[in-house]
C-alpha positions in Angstrom: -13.2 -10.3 -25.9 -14.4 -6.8 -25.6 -17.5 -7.6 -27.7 -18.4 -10.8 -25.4 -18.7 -8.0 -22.7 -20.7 -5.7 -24.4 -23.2 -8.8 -25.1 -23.3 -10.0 -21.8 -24.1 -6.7 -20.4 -26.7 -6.0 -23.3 -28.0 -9.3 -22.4 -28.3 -8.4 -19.0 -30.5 -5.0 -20.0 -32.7 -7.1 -22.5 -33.8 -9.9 -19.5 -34.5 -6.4 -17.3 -36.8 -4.9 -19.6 -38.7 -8.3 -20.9 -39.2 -9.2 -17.4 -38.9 -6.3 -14.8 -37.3 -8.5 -12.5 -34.1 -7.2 -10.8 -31.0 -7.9 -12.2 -28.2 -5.9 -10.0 -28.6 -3.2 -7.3 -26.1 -0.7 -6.8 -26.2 1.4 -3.6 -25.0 5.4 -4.1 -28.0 8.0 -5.6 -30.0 9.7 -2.8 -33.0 10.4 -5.3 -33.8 8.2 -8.3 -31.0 7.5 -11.5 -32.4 9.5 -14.5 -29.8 8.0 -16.9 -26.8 5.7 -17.1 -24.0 5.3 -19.3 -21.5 2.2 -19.9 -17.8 2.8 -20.8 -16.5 1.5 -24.2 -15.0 -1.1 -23.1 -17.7 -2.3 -20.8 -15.7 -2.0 -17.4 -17.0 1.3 -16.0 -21.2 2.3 -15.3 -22.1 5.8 -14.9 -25.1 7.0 -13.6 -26.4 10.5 -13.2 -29.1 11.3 -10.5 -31.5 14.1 -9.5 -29.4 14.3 -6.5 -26.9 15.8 -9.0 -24.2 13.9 -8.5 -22.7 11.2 -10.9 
């Protein structure tokens, strides 16, 4: 179960970077996302921006 969700999601990143086209958008950062992090189980992003906040 938890695998399946780690695929799709991995999916999801693979299509982004073979094609540049936007997947999902997610509103937050007032300067651009310099990394991003997924939680184990695949429920939780985290993203870290040069606005300093996460």
């Amino acid at each position: 179960a938890n695998s399946d969700m780690y695929y799709s999601k991995l999916a999801e990143l693979q299509a982004y970077f073979k094609t540049h086209d936007k997947i999902k958008e997610y509103q937050g950062h007032s300067s651009k996302v310099h990394s991003v992090g997924w939680s184990c189980d695949g429920s939780r992003l985290a993203s870290g921006s040069f606005d300093k906040a996460v």
